[in-house]
N, C-alpha and C positions, 0 to 999 in steps of 0.2 A: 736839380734834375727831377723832371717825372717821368719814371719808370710805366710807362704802357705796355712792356715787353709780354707775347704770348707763353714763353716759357723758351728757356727757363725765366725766371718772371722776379719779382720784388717780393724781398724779404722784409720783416720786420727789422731795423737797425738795432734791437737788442740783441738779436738772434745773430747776428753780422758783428756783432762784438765779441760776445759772448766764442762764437765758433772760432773768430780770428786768434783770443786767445785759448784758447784748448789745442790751437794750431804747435802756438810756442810750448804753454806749461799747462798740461789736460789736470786739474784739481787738484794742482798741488805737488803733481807727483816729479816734477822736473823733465817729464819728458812728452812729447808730442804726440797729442792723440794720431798723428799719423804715422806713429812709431812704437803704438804697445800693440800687445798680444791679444787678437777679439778673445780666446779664451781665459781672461785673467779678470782681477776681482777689479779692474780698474776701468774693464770695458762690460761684461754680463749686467751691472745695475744699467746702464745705459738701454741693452736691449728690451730689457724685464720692463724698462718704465717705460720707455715709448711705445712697446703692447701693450700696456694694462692703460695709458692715460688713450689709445683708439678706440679701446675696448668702453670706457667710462665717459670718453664725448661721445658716442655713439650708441651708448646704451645698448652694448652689443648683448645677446643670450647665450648659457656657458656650452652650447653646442656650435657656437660661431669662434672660429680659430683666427688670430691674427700675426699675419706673418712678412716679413720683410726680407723682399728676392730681390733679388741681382733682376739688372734688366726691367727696359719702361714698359709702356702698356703695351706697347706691340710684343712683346713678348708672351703677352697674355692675351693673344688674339690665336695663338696653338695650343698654348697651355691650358687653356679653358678648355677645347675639345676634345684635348688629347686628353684629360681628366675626365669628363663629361658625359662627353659622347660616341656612347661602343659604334662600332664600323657598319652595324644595319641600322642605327639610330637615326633619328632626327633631331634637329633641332631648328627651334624658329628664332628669329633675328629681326630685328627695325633695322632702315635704312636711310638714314638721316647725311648722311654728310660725306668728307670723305674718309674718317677714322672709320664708323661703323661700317663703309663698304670696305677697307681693308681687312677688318677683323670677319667680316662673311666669308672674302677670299682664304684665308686662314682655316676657316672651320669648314670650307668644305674637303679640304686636304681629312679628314677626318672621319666624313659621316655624309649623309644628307641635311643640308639647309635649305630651309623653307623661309622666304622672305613674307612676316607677317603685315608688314606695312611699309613703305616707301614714299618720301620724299625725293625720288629722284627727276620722277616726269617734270614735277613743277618747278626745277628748281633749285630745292634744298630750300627754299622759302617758308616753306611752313611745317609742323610736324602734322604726319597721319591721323587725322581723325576718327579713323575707322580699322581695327584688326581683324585679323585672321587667323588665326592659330590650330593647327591640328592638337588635340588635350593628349595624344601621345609624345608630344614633344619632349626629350627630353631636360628642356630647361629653354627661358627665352628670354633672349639678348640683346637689351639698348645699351645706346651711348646714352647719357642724360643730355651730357651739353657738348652739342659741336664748334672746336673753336674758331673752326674756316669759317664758314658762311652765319653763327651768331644765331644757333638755333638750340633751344634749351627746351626739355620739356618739365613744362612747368606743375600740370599733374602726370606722374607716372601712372600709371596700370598697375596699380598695385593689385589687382581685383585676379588677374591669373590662375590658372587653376594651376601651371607646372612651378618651378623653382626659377625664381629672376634673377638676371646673371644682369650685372650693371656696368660699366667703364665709367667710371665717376674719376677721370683723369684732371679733368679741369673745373668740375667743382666741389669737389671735394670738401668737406666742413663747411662750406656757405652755407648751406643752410639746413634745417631740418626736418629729417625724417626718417620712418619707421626703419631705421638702418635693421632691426632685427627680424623684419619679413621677407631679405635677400638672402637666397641661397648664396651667391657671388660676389664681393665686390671687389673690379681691383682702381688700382689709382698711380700714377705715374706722378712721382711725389713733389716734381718742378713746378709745379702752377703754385698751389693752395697749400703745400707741407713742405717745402723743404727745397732739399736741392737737387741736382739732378742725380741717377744715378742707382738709386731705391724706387720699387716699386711696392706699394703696399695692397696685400690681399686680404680680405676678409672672407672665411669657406666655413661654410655647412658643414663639419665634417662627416656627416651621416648621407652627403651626395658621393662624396669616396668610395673606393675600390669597385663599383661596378664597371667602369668601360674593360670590353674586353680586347683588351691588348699589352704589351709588356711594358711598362711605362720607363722608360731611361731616372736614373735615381735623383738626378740635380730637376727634373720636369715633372717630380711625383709630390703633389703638393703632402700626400701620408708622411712621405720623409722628412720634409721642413717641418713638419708638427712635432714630430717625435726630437727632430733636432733643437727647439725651437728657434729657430730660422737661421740655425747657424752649424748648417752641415758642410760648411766650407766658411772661408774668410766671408765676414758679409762686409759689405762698401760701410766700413766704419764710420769713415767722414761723413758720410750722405745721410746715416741712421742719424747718427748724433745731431745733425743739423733738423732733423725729422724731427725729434727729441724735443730740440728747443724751440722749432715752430708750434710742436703740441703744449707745450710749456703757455708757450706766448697765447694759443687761445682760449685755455684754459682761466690763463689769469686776468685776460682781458672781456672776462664772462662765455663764454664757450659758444659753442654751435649757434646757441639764438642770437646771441650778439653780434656774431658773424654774420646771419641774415639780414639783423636789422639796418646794419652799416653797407652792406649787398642793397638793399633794396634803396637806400640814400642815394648810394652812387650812379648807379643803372638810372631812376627815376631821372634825375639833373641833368644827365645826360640824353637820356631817349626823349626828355620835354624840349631839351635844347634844338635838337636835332628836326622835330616836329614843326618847333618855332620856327629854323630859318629857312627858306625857301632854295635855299643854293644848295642843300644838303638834302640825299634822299638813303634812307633805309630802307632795303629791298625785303626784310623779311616779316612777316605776319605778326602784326603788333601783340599779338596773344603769347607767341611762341619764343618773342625775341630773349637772346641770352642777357644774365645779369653777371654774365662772367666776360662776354666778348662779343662789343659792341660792333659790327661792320655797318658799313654806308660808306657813299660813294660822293661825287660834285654830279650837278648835273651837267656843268659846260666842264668838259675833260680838260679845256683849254688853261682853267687856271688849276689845275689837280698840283701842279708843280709847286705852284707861286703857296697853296695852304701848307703843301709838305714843309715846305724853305722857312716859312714863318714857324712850323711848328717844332721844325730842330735849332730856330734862332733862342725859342723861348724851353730849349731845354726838353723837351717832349719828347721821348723816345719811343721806337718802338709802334708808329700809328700806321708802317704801312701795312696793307691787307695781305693776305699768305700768295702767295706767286699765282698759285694757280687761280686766282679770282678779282687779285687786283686790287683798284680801291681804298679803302681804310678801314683799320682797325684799331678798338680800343681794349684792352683787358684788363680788367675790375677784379682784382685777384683781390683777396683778405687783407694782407699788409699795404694794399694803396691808399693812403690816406685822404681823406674828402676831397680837402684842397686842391689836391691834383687836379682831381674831376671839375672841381670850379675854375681853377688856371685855363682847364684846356675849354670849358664851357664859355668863361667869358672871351676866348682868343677866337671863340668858333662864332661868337655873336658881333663880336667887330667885325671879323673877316664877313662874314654875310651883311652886314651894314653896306662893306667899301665896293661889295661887290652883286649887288641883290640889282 
């Protein structure tokens, strides 16, 4: 099988072992990690170490908190504002795709949003070229990588004057950078870490306690610090598989090595696609994701006849999200090369028998 799946997506098969057994007997102890107490000595090393190994691939600063909530990124498309952004505030936003326009709808229940760039007139094709930002903003918010439409920005804006708020959902650990000049990050830990179920945030803590409003105690990111992340049951299973993804790319040389095998896959792929003429990629060769590759047939007529071939040869996972159609490929961390050469050399016959 090759796993293409956008999320929840491909694990490492040690990580899928290793979990399967912690299923039966969690280290020894005779009983199922889905059956002890989060607050015992048999689950807190579990938490401690899947913080501190985010905080050490990330090369986080000891004023960045990292924490492990209930609930995926869209959770954190309120809980960002609702922390963030007091009730006369602003905030500004990119508009990339369709995650970031869901997390605008969200933040505006909240405050004033200011959209500082948009890809929507063109498209979702390309990312914005050009910003806009009012410098009273209180903080300003990309998606890095869109996995509908296959659009990743490849230099961020780091240059901002206010605090950058990231949704690093689906690339998460691919690749590197200055993780420590983001006010925000969070990540929905299905693609790139883990399983579903966990969300991971990384916070400023010195952007805290200013919005002025009551914040509910499970939506106050203050309280998850103080708790460390476990001011209720947290999704054990999810952390722990979180755990042993951080494991896995720690051992397998970390963050850089993650890039480097990133840009393999992506590369083989977006030259394949280039190559054959029966295949077209609609989005800006600059911008294209190295997380989630889309493209289309140009005759609709055989779209059927490539899909049939590609779940005869075990391929999962290639078609494009509903709303857009098409195909889709995702280059998550744990896919290994070959995958991308299977489906590379299956997409260069098929355009041979039919070019």
């Amino acid at each position: 099988m090759h796993n293409f799946n956008a999320g929840p997506s491909i694990l490492p098969s040690t990580v899928l072992e290793a979990a399967a057994q912690a299923i039966r007997n969690f280290n020894g102890s005779g009983l199922s990690l889905l059956e002890i107490g989060h607050r015992t000595k048999l689950f807190e090393p579990v938490m401690q170490e899947a913080r501190q190994l985010v905080r050490e691939l990330m090369q986080l600063h000891p004023d960045q908190e990292v924490l492990f909530l209930h609930g995926g990124a869209s959770t954190q498309f309120m809980q960002v504002p609702m922390n963030l952004l007091p009730s006369n505030g602003k905030a500004a936003y990119t508009d990339t795709g369709i995650w970031s326009a869901k997390a605008i709808k969200e933040a505006t229940h909240f405050g004033t949003v200011e959209i500082a760039g948009s890809a929507k007139d063109g498209g979702y094709r390309e990312i914005p070229k050009t910003l806009e930002m009012d410098p009273t903003a209180q903080y300003f918010h990309l998606t890095t990588n869109e996995t509908v439409h296959g659009l990743q920005w490849q230099q961020l804006p780091l240059n901002v004057e206010v605090p950058l708020v990231a949704d690093m959902s689906s690339d998460v650990l691919s690749r590197t950078l200055p993780f420590d000049r983001f006010g925000l990050i969070y990540a929905g830990a299905q693609k790139n870490m883990g399983a579903a179920g966990v969300n991971l945030v990384v916070v400023n803590k010195n952007l805290l306690g200013k919005a002025d409003r009551r914040i509910p105690t499970m939506m106050d990111y203050r309280e998850h610090i103080r708790e460390a992340s476990m001011i209720n049951t947290p999704p054990v299973f999810a952390v722990y598989v979180a755990l042993l993804t951080l494991r896995w790319v720690k051992e397998q040389g970390g963050i850089p090595e993650m890039e480097k095998r990133s840009r393999q896959r992506s590369q083989l792929l977006y030259e394949t696609l280039d190559a054959c003429p029966v295949f077209e990629c609609p989005v800006n060769a600059a911008d294209r994701s190295r997380m989630n590759a889309v493209f289309t047939i140009k005759d609709s007529r055989i779209e059927e006849a490539f899909a049939n071939r590609c779940a005869a040869e075990g391929m999962i996972g290639i078609k494009g999200h509903r709303s857009v159609g098409g195909f889709r490929v995702s280059l998550y961390n744990a896919l290994p090369l070959e995958s991308v050469v299977a489906l590379t050399n299956l997409m260069k016959e098929f355009a041979r028998q039919h070019g």
